[in-house]
MOPAC internal coordinates of N, CA, C and O (Angstrom, degrees):
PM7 1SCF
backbone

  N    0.0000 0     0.00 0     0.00 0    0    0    0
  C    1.4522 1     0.00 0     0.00 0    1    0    0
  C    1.5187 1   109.10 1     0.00 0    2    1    0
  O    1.2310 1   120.37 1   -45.60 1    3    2    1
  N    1.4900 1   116.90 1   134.40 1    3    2    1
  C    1.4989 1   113.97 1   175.63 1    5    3    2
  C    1.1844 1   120.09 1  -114.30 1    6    5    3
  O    1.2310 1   114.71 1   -53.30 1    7    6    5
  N    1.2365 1   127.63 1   126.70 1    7    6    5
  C    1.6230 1   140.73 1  -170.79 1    9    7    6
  C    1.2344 1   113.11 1   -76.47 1   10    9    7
  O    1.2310 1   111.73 1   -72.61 1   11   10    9
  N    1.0763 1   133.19 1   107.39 1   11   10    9
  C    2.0917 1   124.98 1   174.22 1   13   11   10
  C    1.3496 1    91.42 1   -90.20 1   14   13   11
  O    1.2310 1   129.23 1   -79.22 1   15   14   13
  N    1.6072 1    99.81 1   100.78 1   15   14   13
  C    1.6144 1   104.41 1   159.44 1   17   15   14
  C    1.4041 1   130.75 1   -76.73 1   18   17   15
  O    1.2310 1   123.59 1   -17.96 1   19   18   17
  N    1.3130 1   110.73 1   162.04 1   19   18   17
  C    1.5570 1   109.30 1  -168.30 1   21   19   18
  C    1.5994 1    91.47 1   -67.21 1   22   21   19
  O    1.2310 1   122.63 1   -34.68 1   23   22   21
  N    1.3435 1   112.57 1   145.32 1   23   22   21
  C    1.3950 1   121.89 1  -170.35 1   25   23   22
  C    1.5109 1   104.15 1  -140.86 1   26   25   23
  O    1.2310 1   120.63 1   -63.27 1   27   26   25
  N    2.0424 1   116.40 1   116.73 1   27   26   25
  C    0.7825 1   110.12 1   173.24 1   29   27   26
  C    1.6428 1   123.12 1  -113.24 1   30   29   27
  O    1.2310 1   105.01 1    -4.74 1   31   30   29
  N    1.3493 1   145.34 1   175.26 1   31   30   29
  C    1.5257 1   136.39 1  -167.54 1   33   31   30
  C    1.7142 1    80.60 1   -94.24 1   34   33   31
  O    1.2310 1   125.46 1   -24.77 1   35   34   33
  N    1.4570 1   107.11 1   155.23 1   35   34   33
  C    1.4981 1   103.69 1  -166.30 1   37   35   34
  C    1.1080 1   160.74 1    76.15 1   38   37   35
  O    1.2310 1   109.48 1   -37.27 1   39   38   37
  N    1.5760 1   137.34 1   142.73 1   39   38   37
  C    1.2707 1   112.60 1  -163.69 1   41   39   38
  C    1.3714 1   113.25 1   -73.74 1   42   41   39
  O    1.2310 1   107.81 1   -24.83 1   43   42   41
  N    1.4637 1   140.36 1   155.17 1   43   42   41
  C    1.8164 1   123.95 1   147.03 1   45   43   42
  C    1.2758 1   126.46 1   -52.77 1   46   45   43
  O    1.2310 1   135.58 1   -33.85 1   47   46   45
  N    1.5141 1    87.45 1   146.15 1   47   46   45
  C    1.9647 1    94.14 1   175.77 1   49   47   46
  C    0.8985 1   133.66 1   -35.88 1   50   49   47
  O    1.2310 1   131.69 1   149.99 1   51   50   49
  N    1.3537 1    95.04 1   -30.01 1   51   50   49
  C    2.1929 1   103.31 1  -174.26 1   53   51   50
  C    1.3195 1   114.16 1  -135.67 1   54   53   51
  O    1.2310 1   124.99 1   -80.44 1   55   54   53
  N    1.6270 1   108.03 1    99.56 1   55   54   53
  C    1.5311 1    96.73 1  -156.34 1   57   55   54
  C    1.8425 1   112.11 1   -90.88 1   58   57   55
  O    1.2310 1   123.50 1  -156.55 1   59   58   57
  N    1.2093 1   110.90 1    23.45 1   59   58   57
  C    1.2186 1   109.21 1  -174.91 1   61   59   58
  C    1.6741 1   106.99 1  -103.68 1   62   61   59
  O    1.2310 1   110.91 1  -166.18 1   63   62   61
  N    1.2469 1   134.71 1    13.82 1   63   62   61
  C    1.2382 1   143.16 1   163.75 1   65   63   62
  C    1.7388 1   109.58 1  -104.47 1   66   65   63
  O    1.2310 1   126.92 1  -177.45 1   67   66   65
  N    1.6868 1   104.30 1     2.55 1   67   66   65
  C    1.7239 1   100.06 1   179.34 1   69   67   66
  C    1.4693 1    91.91 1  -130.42 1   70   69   67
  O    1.2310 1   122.09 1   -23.39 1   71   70   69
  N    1.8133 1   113.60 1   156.61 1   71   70   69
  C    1.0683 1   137.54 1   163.18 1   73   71   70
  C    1.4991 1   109.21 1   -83.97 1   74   73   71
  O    1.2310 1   104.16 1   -12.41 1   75   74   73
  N    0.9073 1   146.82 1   167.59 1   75   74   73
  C    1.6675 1   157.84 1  -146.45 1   77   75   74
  C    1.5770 1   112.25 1  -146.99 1   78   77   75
  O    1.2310 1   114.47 1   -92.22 1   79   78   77
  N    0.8681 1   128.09 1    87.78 1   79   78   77
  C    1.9558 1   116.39 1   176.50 1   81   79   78
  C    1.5767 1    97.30 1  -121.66 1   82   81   79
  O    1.2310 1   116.81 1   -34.24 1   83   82   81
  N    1.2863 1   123.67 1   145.76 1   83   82   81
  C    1.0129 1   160.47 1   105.57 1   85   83   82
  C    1.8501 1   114.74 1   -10.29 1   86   85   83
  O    1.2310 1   121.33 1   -78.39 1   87   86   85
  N    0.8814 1   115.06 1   101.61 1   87   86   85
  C    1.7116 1   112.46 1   167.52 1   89   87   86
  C    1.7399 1   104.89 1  -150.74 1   90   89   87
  O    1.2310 1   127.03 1   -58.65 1   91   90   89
  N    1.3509 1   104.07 1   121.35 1   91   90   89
  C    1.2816 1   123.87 1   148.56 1   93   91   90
  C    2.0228 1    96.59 1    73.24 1   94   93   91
  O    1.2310 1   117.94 1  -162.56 1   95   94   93
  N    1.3389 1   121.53 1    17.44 1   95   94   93
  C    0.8844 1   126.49 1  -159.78 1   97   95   94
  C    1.8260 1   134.39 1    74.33 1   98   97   95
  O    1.2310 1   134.23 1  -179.01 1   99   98   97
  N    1.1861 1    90.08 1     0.99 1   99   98   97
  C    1.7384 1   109.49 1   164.47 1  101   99   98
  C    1.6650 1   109.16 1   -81.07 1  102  101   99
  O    1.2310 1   110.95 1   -39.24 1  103  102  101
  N    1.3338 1   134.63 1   140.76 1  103  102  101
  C    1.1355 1   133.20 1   157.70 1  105  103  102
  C    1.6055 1   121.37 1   -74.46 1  106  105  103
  O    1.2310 1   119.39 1   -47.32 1  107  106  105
  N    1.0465 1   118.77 1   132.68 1  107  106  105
  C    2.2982 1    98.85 1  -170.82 1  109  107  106
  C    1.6273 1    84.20 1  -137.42 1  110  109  107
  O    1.2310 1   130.50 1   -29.28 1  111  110  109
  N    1.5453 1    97.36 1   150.72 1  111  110  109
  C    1.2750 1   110.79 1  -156.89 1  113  111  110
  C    1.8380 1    94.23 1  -133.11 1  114  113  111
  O    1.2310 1   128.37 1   -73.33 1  115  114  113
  N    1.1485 1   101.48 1   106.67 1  115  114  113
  C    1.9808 1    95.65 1  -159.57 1  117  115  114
  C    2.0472 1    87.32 1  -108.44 1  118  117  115
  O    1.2310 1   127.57 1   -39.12 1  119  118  117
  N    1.4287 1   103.04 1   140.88 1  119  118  117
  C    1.6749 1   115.63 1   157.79 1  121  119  118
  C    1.7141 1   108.26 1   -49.47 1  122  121  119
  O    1.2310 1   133.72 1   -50.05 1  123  122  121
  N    1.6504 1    91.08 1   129.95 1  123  122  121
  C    2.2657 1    79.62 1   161.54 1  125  123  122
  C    1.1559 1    94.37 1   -81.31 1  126  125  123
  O    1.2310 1   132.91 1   -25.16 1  127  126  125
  N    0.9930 1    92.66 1   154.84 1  127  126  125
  C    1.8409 1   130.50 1  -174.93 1  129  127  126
  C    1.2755 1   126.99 1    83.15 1  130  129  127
  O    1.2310 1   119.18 1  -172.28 1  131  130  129
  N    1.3853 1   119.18 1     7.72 1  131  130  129
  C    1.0207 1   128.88 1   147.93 1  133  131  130
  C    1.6783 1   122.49 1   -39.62 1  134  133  131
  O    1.2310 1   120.96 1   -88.79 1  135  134  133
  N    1.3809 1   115.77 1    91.21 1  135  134  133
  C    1.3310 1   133.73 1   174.70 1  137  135  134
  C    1.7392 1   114.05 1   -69.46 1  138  137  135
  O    1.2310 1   125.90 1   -56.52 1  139  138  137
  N    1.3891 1   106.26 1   123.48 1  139  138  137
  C    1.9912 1   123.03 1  -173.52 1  141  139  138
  C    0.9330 1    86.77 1  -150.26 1  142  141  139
  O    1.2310 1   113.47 1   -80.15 1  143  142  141
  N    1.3055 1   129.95 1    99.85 1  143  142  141
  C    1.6263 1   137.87 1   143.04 1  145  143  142
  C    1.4840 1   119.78 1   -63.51 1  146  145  143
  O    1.2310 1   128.22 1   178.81 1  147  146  145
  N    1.1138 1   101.78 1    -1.19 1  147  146  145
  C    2.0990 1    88.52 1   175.52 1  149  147  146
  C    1.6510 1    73.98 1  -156.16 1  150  149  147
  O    1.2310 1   103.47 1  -136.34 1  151  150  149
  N    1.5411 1   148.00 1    43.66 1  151  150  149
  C    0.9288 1   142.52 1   119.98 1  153  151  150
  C    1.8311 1   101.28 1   112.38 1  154  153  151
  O    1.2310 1   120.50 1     1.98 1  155  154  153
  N    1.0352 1   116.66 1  -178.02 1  155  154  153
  C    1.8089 1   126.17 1  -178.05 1  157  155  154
  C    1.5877 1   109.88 1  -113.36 1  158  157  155
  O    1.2310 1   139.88 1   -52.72 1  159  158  157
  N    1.0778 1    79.05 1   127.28 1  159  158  157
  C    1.9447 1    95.33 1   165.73 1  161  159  158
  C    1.4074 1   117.44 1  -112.42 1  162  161  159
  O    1.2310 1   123.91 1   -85.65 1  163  162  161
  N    1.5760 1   110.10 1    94.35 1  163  162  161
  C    1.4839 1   101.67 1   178.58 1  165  163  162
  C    1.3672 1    96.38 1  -108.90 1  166  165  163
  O    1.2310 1   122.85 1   -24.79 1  167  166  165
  N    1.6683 1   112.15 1   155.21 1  167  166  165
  C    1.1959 1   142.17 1  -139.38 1  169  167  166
  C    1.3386 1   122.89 1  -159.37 1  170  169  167
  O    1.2310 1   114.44 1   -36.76 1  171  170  169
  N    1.7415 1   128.13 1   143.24 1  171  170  169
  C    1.6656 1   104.40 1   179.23 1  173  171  170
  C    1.3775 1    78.99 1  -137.99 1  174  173  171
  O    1.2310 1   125.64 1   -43.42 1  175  174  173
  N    2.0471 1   106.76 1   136.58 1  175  174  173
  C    1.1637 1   117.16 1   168.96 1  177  175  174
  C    1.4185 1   122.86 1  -116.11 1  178  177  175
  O    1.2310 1   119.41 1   -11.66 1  179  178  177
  N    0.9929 1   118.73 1   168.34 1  179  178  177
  C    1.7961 1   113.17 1  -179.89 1  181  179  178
  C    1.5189 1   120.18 1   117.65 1  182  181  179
  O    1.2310 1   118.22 1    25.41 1  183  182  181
  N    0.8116 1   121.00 1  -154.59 1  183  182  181
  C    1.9213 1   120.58 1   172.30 1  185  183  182
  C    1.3609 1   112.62 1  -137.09 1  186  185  183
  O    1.2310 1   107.69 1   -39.51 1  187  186  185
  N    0.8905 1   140.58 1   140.49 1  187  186  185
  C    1.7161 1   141.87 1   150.92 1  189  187  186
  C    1.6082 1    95.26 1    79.46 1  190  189  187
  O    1.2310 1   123.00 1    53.73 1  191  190  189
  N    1.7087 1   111.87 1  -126.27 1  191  190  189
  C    1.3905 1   119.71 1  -145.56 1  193  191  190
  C    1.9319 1    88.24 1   -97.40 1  194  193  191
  O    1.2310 1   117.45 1   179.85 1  195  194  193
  N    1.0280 1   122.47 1    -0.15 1  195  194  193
  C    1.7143 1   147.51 1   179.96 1  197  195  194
  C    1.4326 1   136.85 1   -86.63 1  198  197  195
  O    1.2310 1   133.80 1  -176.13 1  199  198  197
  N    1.7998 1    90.94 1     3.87 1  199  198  197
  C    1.3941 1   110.15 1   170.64 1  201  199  198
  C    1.3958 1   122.15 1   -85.71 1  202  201  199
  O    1.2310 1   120.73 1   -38.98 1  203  202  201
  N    1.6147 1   116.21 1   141.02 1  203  202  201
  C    1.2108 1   114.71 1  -179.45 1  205  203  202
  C    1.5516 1   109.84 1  -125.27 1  206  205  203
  O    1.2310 1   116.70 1   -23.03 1  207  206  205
  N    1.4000 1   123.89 1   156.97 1  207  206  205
  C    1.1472 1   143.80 1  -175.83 1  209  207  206
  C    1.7846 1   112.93 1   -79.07 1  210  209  207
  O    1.2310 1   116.34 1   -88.74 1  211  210  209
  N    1.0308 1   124.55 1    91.26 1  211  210  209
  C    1.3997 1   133.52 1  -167.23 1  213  211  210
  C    1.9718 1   105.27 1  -110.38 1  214  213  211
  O    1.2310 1   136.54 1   -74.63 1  215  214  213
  N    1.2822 1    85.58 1   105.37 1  215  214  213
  C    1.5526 1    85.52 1   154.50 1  217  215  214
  C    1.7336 1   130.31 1  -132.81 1  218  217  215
  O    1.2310 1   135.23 1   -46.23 1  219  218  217
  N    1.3618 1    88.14 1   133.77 1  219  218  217
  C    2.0261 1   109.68 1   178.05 1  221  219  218
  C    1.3405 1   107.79 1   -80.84 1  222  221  219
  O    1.2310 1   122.42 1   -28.94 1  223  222  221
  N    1.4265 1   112.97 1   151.06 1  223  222  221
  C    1.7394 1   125.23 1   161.74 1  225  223  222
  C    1.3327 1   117.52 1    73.03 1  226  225  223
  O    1.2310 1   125.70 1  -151.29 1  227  226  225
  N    1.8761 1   106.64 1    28.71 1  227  226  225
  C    1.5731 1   110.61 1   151.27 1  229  227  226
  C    1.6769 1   118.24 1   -98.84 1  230  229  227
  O    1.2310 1   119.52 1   -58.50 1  231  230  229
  N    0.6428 1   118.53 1   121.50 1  231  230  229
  C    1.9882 1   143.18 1   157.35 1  233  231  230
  C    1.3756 1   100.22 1   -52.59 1  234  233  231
  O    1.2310 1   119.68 1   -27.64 1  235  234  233
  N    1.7158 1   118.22 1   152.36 1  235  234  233
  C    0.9363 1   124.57 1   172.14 1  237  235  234
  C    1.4953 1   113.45 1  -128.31 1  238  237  235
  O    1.2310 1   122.45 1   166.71 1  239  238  237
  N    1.5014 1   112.91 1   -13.29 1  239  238  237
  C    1.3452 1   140.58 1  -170.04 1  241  239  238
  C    1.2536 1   119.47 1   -96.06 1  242  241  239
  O    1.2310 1   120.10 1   180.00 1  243  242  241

């Protein structure tokens, strides 16, 4: 199942409640506690200006 997270341009206000990765030359800014038991697949789908930021293998539980 893939989650379209709320996705904003920029870092958050308070960056000590987010982890920081690097992917594909995008900056991604993930919540701690974000639970991935067999890990995260972030991803951008779509064509042209119609791409969206899709990520698999977050838990909420």
């Amino acid at each position: 199942m893939s989650i379209r997270p709320a996705v904003y341009a920029g870092a958050p206000a308070d960056l000590k409640n987010f982890l920081t990765e690097q992917w594909n030359g995008l900056k991604v800014y993930l919540q701690k506690g974000i639970k991935a038991s067999r890990g995260l697949d972030i991803d951008l789908v779509g064509f042209g200006p119609f791409k969206q930021l899709v990520v698999d293998g977050v838990q909420n539980y």
